[in-house]
C-alpha positions as a LaTeX table, in Angstrom:
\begin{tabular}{lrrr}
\hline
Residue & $x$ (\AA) & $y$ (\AA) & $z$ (\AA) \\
\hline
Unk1 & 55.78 & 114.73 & 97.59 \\
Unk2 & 53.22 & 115.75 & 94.93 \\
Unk3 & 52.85 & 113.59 & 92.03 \\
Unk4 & 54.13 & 114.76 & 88.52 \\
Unk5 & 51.17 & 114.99 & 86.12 \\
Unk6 & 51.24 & 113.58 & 82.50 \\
Unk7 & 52.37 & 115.72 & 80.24 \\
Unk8 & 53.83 & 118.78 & 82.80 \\
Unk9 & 57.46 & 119.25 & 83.76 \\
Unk10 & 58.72 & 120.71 & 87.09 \\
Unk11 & 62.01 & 122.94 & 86.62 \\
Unk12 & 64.24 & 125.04 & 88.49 \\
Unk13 & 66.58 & 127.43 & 87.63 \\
Unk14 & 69.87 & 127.91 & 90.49 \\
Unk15 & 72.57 & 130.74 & 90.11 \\
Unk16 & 76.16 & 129.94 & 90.21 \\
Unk17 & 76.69 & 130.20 & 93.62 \\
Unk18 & 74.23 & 127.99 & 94.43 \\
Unk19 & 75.74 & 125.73 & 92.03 \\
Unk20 & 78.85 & 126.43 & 93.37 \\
Unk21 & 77.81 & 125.64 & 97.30 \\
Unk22 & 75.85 & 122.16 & 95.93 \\
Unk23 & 79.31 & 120.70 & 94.54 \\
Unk24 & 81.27 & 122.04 & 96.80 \\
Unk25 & 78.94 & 120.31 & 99.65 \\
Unk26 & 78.66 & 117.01 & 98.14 \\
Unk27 & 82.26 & 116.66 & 97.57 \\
Unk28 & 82.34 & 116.91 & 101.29 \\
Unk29 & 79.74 & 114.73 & 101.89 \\
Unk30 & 82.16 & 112.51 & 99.73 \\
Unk31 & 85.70 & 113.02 & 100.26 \\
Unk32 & 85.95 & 109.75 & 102.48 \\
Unk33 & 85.01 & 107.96 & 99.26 \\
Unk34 & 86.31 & 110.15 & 96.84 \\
Unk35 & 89.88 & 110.97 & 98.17 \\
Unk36 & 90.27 & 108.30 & 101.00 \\
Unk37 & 90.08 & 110.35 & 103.41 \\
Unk38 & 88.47 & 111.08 & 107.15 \\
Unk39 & 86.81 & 114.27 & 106.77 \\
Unk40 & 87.43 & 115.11 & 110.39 \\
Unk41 & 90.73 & 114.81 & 109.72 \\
Unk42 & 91.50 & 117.29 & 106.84 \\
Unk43 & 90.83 & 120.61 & 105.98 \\
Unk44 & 89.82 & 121.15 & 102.16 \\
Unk45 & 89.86 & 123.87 & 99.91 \\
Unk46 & 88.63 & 123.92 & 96.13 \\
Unk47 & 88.47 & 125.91 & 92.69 \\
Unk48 & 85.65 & 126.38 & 90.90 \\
Unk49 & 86.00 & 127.70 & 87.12 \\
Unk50 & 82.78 & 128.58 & 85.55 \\
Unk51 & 84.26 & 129.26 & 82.13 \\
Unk52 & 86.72 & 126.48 & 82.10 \\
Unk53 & 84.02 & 124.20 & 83.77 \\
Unk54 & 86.20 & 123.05 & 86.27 \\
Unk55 & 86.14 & 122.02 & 89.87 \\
Unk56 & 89.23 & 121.01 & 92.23 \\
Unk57 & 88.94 & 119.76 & 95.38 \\
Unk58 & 92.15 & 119.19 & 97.66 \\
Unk59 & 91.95 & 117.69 & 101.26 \\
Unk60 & 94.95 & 118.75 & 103.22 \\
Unk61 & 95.86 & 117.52 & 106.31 \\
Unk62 & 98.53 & 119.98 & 108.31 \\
Unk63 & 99.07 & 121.07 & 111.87 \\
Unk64 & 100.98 & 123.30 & 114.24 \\
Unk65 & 102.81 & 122.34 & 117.42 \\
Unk66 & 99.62 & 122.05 & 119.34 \\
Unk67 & 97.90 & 119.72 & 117.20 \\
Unk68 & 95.30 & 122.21 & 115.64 \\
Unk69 & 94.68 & 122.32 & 112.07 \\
Unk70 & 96.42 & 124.89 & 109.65 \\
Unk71 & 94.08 & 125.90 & 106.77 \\
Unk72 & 95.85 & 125.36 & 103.00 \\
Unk73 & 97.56 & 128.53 & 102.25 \\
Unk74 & 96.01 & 130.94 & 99.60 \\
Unk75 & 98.77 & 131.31 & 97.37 \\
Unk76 & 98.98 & 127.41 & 96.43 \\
Unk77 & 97.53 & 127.23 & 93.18 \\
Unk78 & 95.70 & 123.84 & 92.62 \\
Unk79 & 95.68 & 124.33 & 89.17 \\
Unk80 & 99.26 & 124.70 & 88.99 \\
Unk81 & 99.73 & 121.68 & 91.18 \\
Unk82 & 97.54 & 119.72 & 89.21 \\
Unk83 & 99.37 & 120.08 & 86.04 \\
Unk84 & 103.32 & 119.70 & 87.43 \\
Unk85 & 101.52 & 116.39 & 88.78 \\
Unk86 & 99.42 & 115.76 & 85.37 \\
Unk87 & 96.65 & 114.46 & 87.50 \\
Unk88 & 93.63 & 114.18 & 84.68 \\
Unk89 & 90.39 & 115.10 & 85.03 \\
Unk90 & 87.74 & 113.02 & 85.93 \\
Unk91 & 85.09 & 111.91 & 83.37 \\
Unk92 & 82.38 & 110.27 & 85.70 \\
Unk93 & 81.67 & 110.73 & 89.19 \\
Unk94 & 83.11 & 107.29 & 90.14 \\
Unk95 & 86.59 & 106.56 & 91.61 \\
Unk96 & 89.51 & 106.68 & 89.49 \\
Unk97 & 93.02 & 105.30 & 91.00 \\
Unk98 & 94.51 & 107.78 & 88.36 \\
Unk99 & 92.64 & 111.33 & 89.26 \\
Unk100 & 93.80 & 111.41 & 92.67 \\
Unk101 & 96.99 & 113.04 & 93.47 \\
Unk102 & 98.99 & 112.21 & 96.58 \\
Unk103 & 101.46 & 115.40 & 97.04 \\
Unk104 & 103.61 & 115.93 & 99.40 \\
Unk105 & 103.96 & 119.45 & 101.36 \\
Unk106 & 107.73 & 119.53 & 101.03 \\
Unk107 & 106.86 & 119.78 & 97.40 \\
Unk108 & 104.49 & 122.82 & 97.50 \\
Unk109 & 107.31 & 124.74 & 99.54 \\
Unk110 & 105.55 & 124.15 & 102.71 \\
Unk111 & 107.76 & 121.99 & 104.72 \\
Unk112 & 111.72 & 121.89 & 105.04 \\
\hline
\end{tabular}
């Protein structure tokens, strides 16, 4: 690693999707920490709004009658399901009992 000079700055510039891939990577590096959860256990899907300057992340965890994962269907809308279950934002990085939303799949219409 080269040393930083005195008086110079070092800066790079990244495009959304690049922005979009680096959260969207370290939330999985994360999700054990961040939602409780194995990550070879779920499958996870997320929301990025660039406008808004939001991100959701959901891990789901569903499977069919031979045990293989089932992907989080397209038409669930986190951001609907984060408002019927007022789950606030975040404001730091750092675990918040509050910003974590344990919902059910009977509830999204998924399961009888």
């Amino acid at each position: 690693m080269k040393k930083l000079k005195t008086g110079r700055a070092r800066v790079i510039k990244i495009s959304k999707e690049a922005l979009f891939e680096f959260i969207y990577e370290k939330f999985i590096e994360e999700q054990s920490q961040l939602l409780e959860v194995e990550p070879t256990d779920v499958s996870d899907r997320f929301e990025l709004n660039f406008a808004d300057g939001d991100f959701i992340f959901a891990a789901w965890r569903d499977e069919d009658p031979e045990g293989n994962f089932l992907p989080m269907p397209g038409q669930i809308d986190l951001r609907k399901v984060m408002k019927i279950y007022r789950i606030p934002p975040r404001q730091c990085f750092l675990r918040s009992e509050n910003s974590i939303g344990n919902i059910p799949l009977t509830v999204l219409g998924l399961k009888p």
